[in-house]
Wavefront OBJ file of the C-alpha trace (Angstrom):
o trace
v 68.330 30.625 59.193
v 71.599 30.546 57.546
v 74.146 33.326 58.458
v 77.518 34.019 57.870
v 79.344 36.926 59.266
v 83.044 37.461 58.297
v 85.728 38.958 60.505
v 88.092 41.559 59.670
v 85.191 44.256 58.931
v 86.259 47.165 57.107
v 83.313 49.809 57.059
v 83.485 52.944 58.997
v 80.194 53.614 60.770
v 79.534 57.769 61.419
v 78.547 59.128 64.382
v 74.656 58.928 64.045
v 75.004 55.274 63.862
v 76.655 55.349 66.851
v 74.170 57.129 68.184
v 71.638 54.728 66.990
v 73.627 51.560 68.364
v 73.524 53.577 71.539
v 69.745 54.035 71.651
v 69.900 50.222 70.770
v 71.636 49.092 74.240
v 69.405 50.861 75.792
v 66.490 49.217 74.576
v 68.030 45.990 75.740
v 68.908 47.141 79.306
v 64.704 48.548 79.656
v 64.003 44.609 77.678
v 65.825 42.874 80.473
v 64.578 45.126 83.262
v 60.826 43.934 82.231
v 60.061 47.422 80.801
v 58.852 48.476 77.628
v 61.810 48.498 74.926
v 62.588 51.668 73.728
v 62.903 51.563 69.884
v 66.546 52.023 68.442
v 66.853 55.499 67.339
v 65.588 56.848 70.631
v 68.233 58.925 71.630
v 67.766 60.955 68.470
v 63.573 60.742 68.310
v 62.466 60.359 72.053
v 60.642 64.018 71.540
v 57.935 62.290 68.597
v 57.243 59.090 68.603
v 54.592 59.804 65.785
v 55.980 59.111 62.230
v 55.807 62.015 59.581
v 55.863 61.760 56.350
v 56.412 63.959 53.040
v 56.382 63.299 49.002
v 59.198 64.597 46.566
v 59.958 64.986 43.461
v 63.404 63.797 41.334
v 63.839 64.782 38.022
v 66.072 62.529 35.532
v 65.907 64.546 32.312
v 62.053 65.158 31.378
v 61.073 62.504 33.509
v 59.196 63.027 36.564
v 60.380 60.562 39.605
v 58.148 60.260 42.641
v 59.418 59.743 46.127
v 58.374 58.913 49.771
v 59.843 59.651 53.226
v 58.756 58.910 56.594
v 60.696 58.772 59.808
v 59.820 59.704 63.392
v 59.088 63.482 63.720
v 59.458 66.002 61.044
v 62.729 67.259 60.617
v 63.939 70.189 62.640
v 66.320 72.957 61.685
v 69.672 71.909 63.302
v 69.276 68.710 64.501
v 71.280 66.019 63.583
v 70.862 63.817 60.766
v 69.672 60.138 61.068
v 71.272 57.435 59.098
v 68.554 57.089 55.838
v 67.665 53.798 54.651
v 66.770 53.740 51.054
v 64.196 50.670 50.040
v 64.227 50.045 46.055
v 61.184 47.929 44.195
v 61.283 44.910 42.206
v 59.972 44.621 38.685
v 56.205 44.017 39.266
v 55.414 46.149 42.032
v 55.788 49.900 42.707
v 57.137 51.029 46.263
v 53.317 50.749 48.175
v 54.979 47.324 48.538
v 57.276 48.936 51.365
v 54.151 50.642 53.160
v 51.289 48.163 52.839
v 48.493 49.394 55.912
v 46.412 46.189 56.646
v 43.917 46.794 59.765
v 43.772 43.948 62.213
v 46.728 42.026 60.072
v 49.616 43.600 62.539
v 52.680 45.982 60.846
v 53.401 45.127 57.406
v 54.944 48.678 56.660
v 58.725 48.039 56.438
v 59.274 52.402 56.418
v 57.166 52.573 59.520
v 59.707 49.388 61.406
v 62.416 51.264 59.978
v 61.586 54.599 60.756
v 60.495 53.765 64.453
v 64.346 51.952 64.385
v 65.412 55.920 64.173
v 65.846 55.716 60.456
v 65.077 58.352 57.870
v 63.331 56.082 55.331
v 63.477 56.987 51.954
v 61.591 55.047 48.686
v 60.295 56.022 45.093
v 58.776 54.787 42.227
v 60.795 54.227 39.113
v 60.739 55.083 35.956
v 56.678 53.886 34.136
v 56.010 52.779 37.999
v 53.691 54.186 40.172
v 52.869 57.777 40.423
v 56.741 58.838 38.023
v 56.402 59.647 34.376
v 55.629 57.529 31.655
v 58.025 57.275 28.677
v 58.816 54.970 25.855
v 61.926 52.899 27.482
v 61.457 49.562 29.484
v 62.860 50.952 32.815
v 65.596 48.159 32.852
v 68.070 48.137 35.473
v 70.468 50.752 33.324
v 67.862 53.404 33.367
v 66.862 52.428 37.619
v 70.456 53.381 38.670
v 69.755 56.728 36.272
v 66.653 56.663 38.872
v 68.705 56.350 41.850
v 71.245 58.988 41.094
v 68.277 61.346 40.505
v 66.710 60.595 44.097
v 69.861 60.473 45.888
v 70.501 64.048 44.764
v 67.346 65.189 46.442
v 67.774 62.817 49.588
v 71.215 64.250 49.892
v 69.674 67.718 49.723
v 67.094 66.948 52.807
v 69.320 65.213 54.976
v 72.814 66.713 54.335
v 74.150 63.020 54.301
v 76.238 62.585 51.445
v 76.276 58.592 52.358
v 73.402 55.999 52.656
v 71.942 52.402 53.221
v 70.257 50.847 50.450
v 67.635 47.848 50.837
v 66.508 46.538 47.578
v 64.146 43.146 46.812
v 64.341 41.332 43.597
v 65.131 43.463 40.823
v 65.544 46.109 43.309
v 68.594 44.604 44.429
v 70.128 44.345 40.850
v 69.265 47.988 40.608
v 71.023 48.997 43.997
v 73.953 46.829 42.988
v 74.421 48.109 40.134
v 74.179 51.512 41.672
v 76.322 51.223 43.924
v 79.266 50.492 41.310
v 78.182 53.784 39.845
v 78.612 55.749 42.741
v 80.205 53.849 45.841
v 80.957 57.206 47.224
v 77.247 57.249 48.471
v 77.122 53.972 49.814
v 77.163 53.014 53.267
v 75.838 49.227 53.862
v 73.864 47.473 51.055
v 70.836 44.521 51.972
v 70.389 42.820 48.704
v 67.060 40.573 49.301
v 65.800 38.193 47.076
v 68.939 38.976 44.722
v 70.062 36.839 41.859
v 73.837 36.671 40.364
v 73.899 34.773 37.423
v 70.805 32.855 37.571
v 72.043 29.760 36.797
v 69.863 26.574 37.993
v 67.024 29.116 38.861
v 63.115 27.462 38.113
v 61.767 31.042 38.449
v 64.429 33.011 35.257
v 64.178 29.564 33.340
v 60.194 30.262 32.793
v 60.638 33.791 32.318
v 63.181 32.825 29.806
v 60.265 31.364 27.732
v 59.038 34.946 27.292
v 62.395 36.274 26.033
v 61.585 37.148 22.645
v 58.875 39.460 23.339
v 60.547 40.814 26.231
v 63.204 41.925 23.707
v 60.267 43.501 21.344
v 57.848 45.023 23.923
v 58.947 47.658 26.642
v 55.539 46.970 28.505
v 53.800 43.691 29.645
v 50.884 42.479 31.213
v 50.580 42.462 35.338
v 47.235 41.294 36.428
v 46.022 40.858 39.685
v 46.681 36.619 39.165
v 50.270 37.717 38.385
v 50.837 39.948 41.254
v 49.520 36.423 43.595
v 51.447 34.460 41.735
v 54.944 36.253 43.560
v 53.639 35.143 46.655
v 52.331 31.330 45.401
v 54.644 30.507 42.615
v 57.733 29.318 45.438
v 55.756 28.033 48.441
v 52.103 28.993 49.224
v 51.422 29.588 52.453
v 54.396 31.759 53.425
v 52.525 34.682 52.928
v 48.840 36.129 53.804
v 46.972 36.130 51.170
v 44.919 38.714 52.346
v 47.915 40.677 52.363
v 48.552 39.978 48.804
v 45.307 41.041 47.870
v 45.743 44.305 49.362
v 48.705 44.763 47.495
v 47.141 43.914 44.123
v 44.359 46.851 45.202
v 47.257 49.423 45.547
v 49.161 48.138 42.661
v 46.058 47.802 39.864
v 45.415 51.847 40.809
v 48.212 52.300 38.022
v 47.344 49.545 35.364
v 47.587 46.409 34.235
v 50.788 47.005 32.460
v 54.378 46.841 33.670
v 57.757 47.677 31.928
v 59.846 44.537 30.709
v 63.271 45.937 31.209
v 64.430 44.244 34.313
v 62.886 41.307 33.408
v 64.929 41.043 29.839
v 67.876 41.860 32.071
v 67.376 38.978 34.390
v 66.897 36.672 31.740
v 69.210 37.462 29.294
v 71.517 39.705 30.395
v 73.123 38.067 33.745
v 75.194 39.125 35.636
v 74.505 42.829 35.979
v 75.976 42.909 38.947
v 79.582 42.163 39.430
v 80.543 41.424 42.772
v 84.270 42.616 42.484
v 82.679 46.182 42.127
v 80.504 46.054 45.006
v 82.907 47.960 47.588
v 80.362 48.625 50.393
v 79.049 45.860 53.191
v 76.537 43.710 51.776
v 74.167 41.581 53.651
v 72.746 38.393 51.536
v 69.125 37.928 52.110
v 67.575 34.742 51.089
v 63.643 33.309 51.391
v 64.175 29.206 51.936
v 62.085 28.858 49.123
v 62.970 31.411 46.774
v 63.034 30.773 43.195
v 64.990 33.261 41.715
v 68.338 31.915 42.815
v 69.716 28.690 43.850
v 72.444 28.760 47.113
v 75.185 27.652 45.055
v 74.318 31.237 42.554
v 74.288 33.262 45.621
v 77.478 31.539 47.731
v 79.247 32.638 44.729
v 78.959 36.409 44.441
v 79.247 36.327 48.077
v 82.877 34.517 48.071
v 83.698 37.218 45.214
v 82.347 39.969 47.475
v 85.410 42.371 48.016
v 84.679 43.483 51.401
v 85.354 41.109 54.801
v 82.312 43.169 56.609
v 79.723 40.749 54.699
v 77.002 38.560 55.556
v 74.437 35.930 54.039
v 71.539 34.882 55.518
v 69.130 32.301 54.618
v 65.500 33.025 56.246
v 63.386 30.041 57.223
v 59.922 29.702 56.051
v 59.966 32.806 53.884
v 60.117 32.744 49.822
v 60.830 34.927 47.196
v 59.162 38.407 48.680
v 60.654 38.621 52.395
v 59.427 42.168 52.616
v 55.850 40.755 52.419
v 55.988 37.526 54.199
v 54.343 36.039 57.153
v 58.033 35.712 59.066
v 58.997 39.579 58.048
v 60.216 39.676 61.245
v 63.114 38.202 60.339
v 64.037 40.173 57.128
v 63.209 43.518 59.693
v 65.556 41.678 62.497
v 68.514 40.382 60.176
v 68.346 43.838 57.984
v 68.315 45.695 61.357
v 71.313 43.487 62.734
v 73.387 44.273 60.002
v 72.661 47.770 59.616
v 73.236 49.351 63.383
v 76.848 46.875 63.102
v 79.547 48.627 65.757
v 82.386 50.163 64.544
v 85.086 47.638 64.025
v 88.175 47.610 65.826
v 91.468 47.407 63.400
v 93.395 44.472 63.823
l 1 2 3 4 5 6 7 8 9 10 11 12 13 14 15 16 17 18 19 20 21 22 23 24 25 26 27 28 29 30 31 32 33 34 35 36 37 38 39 40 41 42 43 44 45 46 47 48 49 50 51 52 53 54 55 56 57 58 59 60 61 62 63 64 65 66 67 68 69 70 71 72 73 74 75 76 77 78 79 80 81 82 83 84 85 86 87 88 89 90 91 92 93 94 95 96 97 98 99 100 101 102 103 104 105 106 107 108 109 110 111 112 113 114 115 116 117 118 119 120 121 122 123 124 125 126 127 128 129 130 131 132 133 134 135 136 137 138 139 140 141 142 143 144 145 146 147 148 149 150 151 152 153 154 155 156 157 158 159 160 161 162 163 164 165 166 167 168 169 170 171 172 173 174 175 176 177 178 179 180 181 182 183 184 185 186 187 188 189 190 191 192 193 194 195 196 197 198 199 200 201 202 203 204 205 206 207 208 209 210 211 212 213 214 215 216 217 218 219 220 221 222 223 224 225 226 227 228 229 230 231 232 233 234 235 236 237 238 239 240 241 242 243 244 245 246 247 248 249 250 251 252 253 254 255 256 257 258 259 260 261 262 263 264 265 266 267 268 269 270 271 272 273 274 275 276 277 278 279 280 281 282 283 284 285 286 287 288 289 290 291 292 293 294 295 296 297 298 299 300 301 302 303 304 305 306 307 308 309 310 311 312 313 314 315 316 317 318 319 320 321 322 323 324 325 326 327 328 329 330 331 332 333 334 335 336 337 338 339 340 341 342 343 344 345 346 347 348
């Protein structure tokens, strides 16, 4: 695993993050001691250690947007908030991806880590995805930040944060990015996983490239239960379950066999959409070894153009393009973690 932190961090962390870093050492002192480790977040959630869960609604003009929450407890009139981590889907699959349930296959729910972490987990289905409206546009990443403001209005409404993490995967990362040079006043640390810059010396964006022109004359395209296998095969088989993957493609063909094109016309011809220079917040790197989407050299160089000094990259071994859904997801869930509960710098 490749990882790079850089000195001289910048970002201000807020008290409930202290808080959570505090719940942290304690789960190291009961780890050393032999006992059971108490999850981070523990000073906040020690009276429920059963996650809750709710569905919302976001409007973006006559569009419908659906959204999930779960954290651990339901919320409680005058308790303090807990820092909300905000997970944003790729182009192929809606947010189940983020809460996949597989009996006898061990946790493969990244809101239930997360939320027993002490975070307030927040996802959503974007525009012609998953349970939101349907309309005419191809959902590229333009209209997913449109998404994002819409949700963030409502998550700032329940939580009475104003800031937030944001974890995006593939095109979910483009659409974070790009959100957050919208609106870097609701930012807080940024996990861009599976991310591409300019795509240059990519294998996976140079066959999708082959596609371009109807990309550019259809807002919908096919996404079959071979092409939702083929994110997990297509790099390196073996680096994920492929029962898991089936399970996915059960949740995921509920909705259709048809997917917008928009991110995908973005990613192959309208690169970068994402400018580094613009991306204010701490950003943590995320790479699969085998990942397709992006060469090193792509990704090294919107990291060196990365603004702020609080910044990491991290390559994870044994993992390819979907990290979320991979046999080693334990590291994604231990790097993402890392990087999120970082203490407060001291100036220098």
């Amino acid at each position: 695993m490749k990882k790079r932190p850089m000195s001289n961090l910048v970002s201000d962390l807020d008290l409930p993050r202290r808080d959570l870093m505090k719940g942290a050492g304690l789960a190291l002192l009961a780890g050393a001691a032999g006992a059971a480790v108490t999850p981070q977040g523990a000073v906040a959630a020690a009276e429920s250690s059963d996650i809750w869960s709710s569905e919302y609604w976001a409007k973006k003009g006559d569009v419908p947007l659906w959204m999930y929450r779960k954290r651990l407890g339901a919320p409680k009139p005058g308790e303090p908030s807990r820092p909300v981590v905000f997970f944003v889907h790729g182009s192929s699959v809606t947010s189940r991806a983020f809460d996949l349930t597989l009996p006898g296959k061990g946790e493969y729910s990244v809101l239930n880590e997360f939320a027993r972490y002490g975070f307030d987990c927040w996802t959503m289905d974007h525009e012609n995805y998953g349970k939101s409206g349907r309309s005419s546009g191809n959902s590229d990443i333009a209209s997913g930040v449109e998404d994002l403001k819409a949700a963030v209005d409502v998550v700032a409404r329940e939580t009475g944060r104003t800031k937030f993490h944001f974890v995006g995967e593939s095109s979910g990362a483009l659409r974070a990015g790009a959100y957050a040079m919208a609106a870097p006043e609701h930012i807080d640390r940024l996990v861009f996983a599976a991310f591409t810059y300019k795509g240059e010396d990519s294998p996976t964006l140079k066959k999708r490239a082959e596609q371009l022109d109807y990309y550019r004359s259809h807002n919908m395209r096919k996404r079959d239960r071979d092409m939702i296998r083929s994110i997990a095969t297509r790099d390196k088989a073996g680096t994920s379950d492929p029962a898991v993957i089936e399970a996915l493609a059960d949740v995921e063909m509920q909705f259709g066999d048809q997917i917008p094109t928009g991110t995908y016309l973005d990613m192959t011809a309208n690169l970068p959409v994402v400018h580094p220079e613009k991306v204010l917040a701490p950003v943590l790197l995320v790479r699969g070894e085998y990942d397709g989407i992006a060469a090193v050299p792509d990704l090294e160089e919107f990291f060196n153009k990365l603004p702020n000094g609080d910044r990491q990259f991290a390559i994870l071994p044994g993992t390819a393009h979907s990290v979320v859904l991979a046999i080693n997801r334990q590291l994604f869930w231990h790097v993402t973690r890392a990087f999120l509960t970082m203490p407060t710098p001291i100036a220098t």
